[in-house]
N, C-alpha and C positions, 0 to 999 in steps of 0.2 A: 600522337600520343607518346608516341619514344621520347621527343626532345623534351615532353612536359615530364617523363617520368626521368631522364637526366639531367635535365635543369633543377630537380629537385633534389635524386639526389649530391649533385656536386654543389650544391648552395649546404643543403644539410651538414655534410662531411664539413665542407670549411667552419658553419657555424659550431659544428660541436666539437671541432680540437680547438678552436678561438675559446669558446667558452670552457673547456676542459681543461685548458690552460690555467684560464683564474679559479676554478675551482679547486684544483690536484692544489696549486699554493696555499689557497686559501685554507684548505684542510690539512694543509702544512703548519700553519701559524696560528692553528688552533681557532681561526673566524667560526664562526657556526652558520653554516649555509642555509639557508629557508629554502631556495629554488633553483633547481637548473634546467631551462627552460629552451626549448629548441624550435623558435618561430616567436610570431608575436600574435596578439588578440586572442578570440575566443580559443579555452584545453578543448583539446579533441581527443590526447590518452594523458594520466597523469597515473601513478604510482608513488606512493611514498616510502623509502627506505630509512628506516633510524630516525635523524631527526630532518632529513631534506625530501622534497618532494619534485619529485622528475615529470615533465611534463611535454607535451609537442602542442601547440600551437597553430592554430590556424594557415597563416599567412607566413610562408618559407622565406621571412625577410629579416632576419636578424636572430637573435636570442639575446640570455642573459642571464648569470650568476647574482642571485637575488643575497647579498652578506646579511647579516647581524648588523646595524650601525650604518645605515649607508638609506635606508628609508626611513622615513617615521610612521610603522607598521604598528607600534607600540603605543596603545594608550596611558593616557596617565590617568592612574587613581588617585580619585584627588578625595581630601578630608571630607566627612559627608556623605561619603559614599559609601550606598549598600551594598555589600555581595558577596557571597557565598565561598567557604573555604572547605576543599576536602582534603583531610589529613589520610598521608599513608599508616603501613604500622609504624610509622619509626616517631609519628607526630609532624612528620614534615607535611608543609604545604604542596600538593601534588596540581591541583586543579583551582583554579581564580576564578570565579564564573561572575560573570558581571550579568548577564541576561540569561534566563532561562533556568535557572535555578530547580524551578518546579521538578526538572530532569535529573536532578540528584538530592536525593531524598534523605541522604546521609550529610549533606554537607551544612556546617554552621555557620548561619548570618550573624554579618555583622557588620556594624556602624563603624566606617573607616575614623581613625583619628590620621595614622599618617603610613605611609608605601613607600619601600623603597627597592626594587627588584629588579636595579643592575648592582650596587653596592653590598648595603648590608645583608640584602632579601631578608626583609624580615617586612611583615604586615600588621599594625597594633589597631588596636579598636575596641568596641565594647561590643558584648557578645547577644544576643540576643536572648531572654529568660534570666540574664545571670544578674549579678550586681555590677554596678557602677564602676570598679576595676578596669582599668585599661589593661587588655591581654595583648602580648606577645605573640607571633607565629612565625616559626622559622620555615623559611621558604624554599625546597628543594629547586636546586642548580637545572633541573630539567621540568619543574613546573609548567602547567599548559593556563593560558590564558583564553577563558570561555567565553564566545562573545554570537550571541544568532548560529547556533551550533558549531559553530568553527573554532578548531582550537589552535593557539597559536606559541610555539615556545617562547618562554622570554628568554633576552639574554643579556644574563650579568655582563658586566663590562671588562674582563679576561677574554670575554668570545665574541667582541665588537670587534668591528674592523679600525674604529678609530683607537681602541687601545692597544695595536700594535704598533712597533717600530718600526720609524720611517723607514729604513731597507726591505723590511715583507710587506707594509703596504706599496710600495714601489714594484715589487716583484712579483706580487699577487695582479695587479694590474697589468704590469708588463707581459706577465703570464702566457697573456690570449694572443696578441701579435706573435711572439716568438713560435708558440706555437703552430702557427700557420709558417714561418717561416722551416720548421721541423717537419711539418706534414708536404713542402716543397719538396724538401732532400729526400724525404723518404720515397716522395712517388717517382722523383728523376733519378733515385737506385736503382729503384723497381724496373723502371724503361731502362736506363743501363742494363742490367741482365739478360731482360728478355731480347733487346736491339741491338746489342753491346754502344759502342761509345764510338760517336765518329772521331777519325783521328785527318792528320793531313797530309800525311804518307801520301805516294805518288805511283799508289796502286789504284787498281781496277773493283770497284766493289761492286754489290749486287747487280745483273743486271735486268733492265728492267726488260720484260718481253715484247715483242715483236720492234725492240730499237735496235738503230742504226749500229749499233755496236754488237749485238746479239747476231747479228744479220751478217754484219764481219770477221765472225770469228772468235771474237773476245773471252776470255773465262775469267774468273772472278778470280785474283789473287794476283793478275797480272800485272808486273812491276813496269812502269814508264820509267822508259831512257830519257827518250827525246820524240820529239812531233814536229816533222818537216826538217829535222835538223839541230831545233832549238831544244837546248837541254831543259829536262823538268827535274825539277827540285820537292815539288810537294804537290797537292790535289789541286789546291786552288790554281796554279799554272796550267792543265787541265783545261780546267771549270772555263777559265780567262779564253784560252786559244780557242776552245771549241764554241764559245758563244758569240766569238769575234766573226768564223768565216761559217754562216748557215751556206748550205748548198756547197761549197769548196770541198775539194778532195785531200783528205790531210794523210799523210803515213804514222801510223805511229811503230815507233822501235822499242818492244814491249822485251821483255825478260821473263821465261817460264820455262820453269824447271832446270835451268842453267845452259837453257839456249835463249838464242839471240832471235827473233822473227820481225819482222817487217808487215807490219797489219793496215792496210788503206782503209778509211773509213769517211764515208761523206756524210758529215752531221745535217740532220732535218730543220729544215729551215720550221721557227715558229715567230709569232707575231705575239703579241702582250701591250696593250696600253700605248700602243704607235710602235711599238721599238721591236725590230727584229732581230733574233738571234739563231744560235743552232745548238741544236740537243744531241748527243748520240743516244739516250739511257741507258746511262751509267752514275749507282746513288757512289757517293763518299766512302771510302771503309771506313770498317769498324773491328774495334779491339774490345774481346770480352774477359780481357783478363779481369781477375778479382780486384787488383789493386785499382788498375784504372775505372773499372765500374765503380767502387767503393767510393774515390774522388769525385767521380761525375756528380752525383748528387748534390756536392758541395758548390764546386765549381757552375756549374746550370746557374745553380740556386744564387747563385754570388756573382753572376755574368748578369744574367737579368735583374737581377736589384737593380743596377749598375745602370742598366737601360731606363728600368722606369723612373728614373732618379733623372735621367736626363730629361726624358718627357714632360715632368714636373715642374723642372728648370727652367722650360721653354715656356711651359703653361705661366710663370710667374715673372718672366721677361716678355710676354705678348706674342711667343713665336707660334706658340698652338694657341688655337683658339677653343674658347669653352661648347663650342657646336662640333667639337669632336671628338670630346666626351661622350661613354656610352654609360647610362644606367641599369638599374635590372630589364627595361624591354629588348636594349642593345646587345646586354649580356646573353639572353634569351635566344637571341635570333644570330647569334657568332657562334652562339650551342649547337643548334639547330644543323647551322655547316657543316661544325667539325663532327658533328655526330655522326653525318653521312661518312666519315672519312674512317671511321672504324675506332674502337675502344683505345688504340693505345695514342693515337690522335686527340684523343677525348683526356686521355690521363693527363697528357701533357697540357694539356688548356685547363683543368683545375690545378695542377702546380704552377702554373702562371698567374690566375684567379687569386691562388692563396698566398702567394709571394703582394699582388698587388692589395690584397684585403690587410696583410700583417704592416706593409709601407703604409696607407692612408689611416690606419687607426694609430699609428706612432706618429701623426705628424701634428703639431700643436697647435688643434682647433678643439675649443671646449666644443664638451662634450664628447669627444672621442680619449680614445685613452692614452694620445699623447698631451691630449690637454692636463689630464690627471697628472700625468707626471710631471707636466712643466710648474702643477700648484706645489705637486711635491720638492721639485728644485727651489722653488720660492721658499719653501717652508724651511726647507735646509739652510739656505743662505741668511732668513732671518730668527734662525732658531726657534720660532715657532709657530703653530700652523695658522692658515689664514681663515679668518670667522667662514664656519659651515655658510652661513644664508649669505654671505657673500660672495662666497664661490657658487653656490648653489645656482644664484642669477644668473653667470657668468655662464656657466652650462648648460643654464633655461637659454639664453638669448643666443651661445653656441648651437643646441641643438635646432632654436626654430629658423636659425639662418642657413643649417643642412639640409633642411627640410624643403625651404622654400630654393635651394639648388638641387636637389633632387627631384621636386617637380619639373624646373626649367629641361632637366637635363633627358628627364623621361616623355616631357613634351617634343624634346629636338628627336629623341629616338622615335617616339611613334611619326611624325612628321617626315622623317627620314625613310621609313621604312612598312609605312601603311599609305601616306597622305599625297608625299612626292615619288612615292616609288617608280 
């Protein structure tokens, strides 16, 4: 029950700074957001604030920033058509009610001649009772359109997402990646402080209990001269000699407090995957100054891009293969793990999480949001944008071909980890 209550919430967290990302823009550039929605399939809580409505969702696999201009949510009123107008005091159109009319008893019908309520908003027609006069209606900027009791804002076309400029639509999109990349550095701040920062000084750091090193004497802060002779320079020198001789008697010529001691110490032989080595335990030191912790977050965050950029590399030259790929079952059961290993083990596997979430949504496969951007470089380069239903395709047949790799990949994890276990 713990791994299902942390696998939810570190999928949640990643989902709502990704999607918090393109909203905080979006609401920058003046878009009109209809949904920010946290999961996918059936609300299970929804609340409405101003004019968005916040919701969580079922199934803890994704979300989304639902824009202005970006669905076709928006009917069209076409000539013909009957329905209902209720005027505020000022005479504006406040409420469009196309069905159910009977539920406002004040509002006046009337025989559409023609609609226009992203431009002009204005609504003309002839009125019911009246004369043959085609009337006029001016159509308030926050009008709800009533449709099987659901009301919907419309939105004039200042608050679409297609009538912004190419750089905020670009950045309102970019938004949700970057921000996972933001929510990385914050949490490897955070382990900064509380862990400080390994460095590669060629001291003695924590030691771990009942090791070989604890057992000899050692105390934390102890400076290494040399080991057997050979001079050490930094930790990994260390790391290197003491994994070479398991069971060997090594001296080490340590410095503390500005004496000189001579410390023997016979590292524990251990075995791992065929290969033996030797451990004393003793972890890496660490430095908690402000400056250096204030870095780490950057640095972590920009070492591991680094990495999975490699991995990618290799995925696209044939050196990994796609069966070692992990989906949401694989994500699930590496939770699982690291859950055991304590919270701040836990912390650092969703800054990795969210470093790999913010890389695969920037890389140019439609449907993802660096495919967005790559339509927007297109658009730049030929000054102007390229036909909606043609891109549209392009993100339909993007996304049913992630789909149909996210089955394969949650097939190789259940397989992996139910089937051949």
């Amino acid at each position: 029950m713990n791994t299902v209550i942390a696998f939810i919430i570190i999928f949640g967290a990643l989902v709502f700074f990704h999607e918090l990302g393109h909203f905080i823009f979006a609401k920058r550039s003046g878009i009109l957001v209809r949904e920010f929605a946290i999961g996918m399939g059936p609300k299970v809580f929804s609340h409405k604030t101003k004019e968005t409505l916040y919701t969580i969702r079922l199934l803890p696999i994704g979300g989304y920033v639902r824009m202005a201009g970006e669905d076709p949510e928006m009917l069209e009123i076409k000539p013909g058509h009957r329905i209902g107008l209720l005027l505020d005091k000022e005479g504006l159109v406040e409420k469009v009610i196309l069905q159910g009319k009977d539920r406002f008893p004040n509002a006046r019908t009337i025989e559409v001649e023609s609609a226009d309520l992203e431009h002009d908003l204005v609504v003309k027609g002839y009125e019911d009772g009246e004369d043959e006069t085609v009337k006029t209606f001016r159509v308030s900027r926050e009008a709800m359109i009533v449709e099987d009791q659901v009301e919907t804002q419309i939105a004039p076309w200042d608050r679409q997402f297609g009538s912004k400029k190419l750089s905020a639509r670009a950045m309102t999109i970019f938004a949700g990646p970057m921000m996972n990349f933001v929510l990385a550095i914050v949490i490897f701040t955070i382990l900064g402080f509380i862990q400080g920062v390994q460095v590669n000084d060629p001291l003695i750091g924590k030691l771990l209990p009942d090791g070989a090193a604890q057992e000899a004497g050692f105390k934390e802060g102890d400076t290494v001269l040399s080991i057997d002779g050979a001079e050490i320079s930094n930790f990994e020198d260390i790391t290197e000699i003491v994994r070479s001789h398991p069971g060997e008697e090594l001296v080490f010529t340590v410095e503390r407090d500005g004496a000189t001691l001579d410390i023997p110490v016979t590292p524990k032989r251990e075995v791992a995957e065929g290969e033996e080595f030797g451990l004393i335990g003793v972890q890496a030191p660490v430095d908690k100054s402000i400056s250096k912790v204030a870095f780490n977050g950057f640095s972590e965050t920009y070492l591991l891009t680094i990495e999975i950029f490699k991995i990618l590399g290799k995925l696209v030259t044939g050196q990994f293969s796609i069966d070692m790929l992990a989906g949401p079952v694989g994500i699930y059961k590496t939770t699982e793990t690291v859950a055991q290993s304590g919270v701040l083990l836990l912390m650092r596997w969703t800054g990795l999480l969210s470093i790999n979430l913010g890389i695969m949504n920037l890389l140019p496969v439609p449907a993802l949001d660096g495919g967005r951007l790559l339509f927007f470089g297109i658009e730049a380069l030929r000054g102007k944008p390229i036909d909606r239903q043609k891109e549209g395709l392009v993100h339909f047949i993007g996304f049913a071909l992630l789909m149909v790799l996210m089955i394969v990949v949650t097939w190789n994890d259940i397989q992996r980890f139910f089937i051949f276990k």
